[in-house]
MIDOSE-1310 file (N, C-alpha, C; in nm, 2 decimals, decimal comma, always signed):
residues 88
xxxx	+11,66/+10,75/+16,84/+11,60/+10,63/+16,88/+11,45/+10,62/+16,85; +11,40/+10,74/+16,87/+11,29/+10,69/+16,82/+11,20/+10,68/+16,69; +11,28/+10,73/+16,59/+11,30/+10,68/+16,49/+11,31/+10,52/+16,44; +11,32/+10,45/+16,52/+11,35/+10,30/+16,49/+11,24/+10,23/+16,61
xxxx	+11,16/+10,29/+16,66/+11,06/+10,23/+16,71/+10,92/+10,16/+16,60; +10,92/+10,02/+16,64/+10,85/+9,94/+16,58/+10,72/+9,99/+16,50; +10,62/+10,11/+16,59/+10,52/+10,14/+16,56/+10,53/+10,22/+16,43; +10,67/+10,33/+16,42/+10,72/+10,40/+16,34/+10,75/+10,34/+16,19
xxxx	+10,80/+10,20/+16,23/+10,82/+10,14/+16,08/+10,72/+10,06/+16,06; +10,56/+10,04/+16,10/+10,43/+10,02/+16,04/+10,39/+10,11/+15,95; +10,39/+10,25/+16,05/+10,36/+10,39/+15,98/+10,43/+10,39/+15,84; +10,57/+10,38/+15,82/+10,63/+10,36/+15,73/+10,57/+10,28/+15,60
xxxx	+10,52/+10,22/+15,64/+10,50/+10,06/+15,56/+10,34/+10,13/+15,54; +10,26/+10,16/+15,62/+10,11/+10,22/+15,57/+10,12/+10,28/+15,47; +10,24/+10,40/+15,47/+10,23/+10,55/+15,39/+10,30/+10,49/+15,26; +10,35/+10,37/+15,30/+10,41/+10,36/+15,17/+10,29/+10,25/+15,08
xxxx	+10,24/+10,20/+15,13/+10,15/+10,11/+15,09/+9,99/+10,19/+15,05; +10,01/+10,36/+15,05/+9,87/+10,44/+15,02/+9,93/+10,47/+14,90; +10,08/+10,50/+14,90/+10,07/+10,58/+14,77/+10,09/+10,46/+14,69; +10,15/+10,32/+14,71/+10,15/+10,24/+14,61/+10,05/+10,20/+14,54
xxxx	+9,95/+10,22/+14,63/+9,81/+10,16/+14,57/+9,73/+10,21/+14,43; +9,76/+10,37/+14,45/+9,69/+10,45/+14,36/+9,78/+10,40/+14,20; +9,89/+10,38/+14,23/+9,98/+10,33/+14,11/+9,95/+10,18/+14,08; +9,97/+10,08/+14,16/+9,89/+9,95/+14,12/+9,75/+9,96/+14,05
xxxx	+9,67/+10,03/+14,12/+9,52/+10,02/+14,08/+9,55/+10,08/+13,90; +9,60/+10,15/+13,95/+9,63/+10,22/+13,76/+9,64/+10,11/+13,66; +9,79/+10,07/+13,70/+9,86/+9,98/+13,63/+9,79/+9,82/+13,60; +9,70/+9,80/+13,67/+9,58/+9,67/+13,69/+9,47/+9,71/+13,61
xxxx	+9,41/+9,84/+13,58/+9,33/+9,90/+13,46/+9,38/+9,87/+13,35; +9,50/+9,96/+13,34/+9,58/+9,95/+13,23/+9,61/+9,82/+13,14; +9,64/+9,74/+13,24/+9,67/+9,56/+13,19/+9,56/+9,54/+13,16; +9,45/+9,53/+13,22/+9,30/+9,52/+13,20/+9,29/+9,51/+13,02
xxxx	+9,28/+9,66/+12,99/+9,22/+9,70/+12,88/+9,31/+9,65/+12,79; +9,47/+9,65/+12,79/+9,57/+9,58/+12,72/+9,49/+9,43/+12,71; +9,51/+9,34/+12,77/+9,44/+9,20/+12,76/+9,34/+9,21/+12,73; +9,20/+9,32/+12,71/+9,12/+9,30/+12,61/+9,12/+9,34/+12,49
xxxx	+9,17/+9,41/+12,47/+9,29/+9,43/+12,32/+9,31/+9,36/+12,26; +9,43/+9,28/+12,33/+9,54/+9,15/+12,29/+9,42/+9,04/+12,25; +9,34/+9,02/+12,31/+9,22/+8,94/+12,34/+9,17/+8,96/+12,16; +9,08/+9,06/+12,20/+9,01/+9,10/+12,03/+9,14/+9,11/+11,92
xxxx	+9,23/+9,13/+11,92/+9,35/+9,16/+11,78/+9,34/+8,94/+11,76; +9,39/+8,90/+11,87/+9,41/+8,72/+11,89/+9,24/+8,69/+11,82; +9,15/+8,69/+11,79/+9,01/+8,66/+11,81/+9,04/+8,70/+11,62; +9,05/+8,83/+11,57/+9,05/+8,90/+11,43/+9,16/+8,80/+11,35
xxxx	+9,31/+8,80/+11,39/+9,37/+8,76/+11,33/+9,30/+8,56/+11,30; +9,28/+8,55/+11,38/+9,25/+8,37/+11,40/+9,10/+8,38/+11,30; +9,02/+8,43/+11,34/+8,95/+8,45/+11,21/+8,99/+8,46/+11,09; +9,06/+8,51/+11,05/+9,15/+8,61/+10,92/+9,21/+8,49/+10,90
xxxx	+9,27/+8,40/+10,95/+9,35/+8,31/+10,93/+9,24/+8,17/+10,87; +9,14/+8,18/+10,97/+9,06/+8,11/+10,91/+9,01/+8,10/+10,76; +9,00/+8,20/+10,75/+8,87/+8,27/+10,61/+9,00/+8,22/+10,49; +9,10/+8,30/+10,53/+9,20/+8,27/+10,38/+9,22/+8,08/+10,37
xxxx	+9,22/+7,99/+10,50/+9,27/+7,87/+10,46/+9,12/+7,81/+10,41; +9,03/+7,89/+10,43/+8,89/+7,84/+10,33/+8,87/+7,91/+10,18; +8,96/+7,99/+10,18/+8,95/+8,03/+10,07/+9,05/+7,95/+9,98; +9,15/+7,91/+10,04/+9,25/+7,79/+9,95/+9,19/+7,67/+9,90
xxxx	+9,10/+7,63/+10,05/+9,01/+7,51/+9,96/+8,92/+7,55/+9,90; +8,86/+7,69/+9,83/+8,77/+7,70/+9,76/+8,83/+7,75/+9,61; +8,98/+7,72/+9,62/+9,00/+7,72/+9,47/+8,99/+7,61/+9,41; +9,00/+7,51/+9,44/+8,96/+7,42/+9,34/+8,80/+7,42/+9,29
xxxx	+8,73/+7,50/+9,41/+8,54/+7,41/+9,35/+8,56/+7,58/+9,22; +8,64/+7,67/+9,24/+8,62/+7,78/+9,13/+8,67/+7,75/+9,01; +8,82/+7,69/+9,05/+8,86/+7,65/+8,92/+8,76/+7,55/+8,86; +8,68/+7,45/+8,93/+8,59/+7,33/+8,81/+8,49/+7,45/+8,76
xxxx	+8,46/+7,50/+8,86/+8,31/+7,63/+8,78/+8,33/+7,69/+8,66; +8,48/+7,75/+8,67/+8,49/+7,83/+8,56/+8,53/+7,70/+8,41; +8,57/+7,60/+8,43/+8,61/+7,50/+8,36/+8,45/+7,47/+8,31; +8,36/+7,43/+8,33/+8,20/+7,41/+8,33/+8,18/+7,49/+8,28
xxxx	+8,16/+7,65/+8,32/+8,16/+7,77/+8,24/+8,19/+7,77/+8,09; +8,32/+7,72/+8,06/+8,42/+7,75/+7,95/+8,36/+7,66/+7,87; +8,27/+7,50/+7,87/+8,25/+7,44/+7,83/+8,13/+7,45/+7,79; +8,05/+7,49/+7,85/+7,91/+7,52/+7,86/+7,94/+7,67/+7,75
xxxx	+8,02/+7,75/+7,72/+7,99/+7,85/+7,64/+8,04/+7,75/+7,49; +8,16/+7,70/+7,51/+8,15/+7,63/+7,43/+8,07/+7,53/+7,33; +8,00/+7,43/+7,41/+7,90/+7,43/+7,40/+7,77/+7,49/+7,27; +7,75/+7,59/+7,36/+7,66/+7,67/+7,32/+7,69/+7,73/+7,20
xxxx	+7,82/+7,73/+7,16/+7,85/+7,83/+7,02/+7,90/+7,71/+6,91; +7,90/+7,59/+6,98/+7,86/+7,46/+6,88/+7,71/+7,49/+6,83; +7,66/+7,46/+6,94/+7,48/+7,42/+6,90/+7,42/+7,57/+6,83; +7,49/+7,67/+6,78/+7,46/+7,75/+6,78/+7,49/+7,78/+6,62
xxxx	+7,62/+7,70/+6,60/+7,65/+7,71/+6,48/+7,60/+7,62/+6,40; +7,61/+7,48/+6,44/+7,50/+7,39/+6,43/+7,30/+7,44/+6,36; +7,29/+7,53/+6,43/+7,16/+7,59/+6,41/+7,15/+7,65/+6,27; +7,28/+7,79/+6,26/+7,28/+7,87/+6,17/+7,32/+7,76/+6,03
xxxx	+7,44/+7,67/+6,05/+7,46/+7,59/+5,98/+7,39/+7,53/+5,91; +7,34/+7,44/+5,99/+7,20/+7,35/+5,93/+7,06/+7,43/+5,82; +7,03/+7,54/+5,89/+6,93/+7,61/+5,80/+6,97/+7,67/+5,66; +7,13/+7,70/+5,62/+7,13/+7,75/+5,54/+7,18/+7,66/+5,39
């Protein structure tokens, strides 16, 4: 009987609620540092994502550069022959 006295199953409920604690408080660190993790990897990848879909619109202004490029050397090995041409 007195085993089942009221005061007895508070006690109960205390001792069980000391040792739970030390394991929650753990486990609430733990999540902690997990979600700032998950946090920074979410932040890297979304960046990363960013950078490549600006790097897709930046194929077109490379491809006209190097087209300009290609023309401009051309170009230049006209007026060049042009030069040699003309003088001789």
């Amino acid at each position: 009987m007195v085993a089942n006295e009221p005061s007895m199953g508070l006690f109960r409920i205390k001792e069980h609620c000391k040792k739970s604690a030390r394991e929650l408080v753990t486990a609430k660190l733990l999540l902690m540092q997990t979600d700032k993790a998950t946090q920074g990897a979410y932040f890297d990848a979304d960046y990363a994502v960013e950078t490549v879909l600006e790097l897709a619109s930046a194929r077109q202004n490379i491809q006209n550069s190097q087209s300009d490029v290609e023309k401009a050397i051309e170009l230049k090995r006209l007026i060049d022959q042009r030069k040699t041409g003309g003088s001789q």
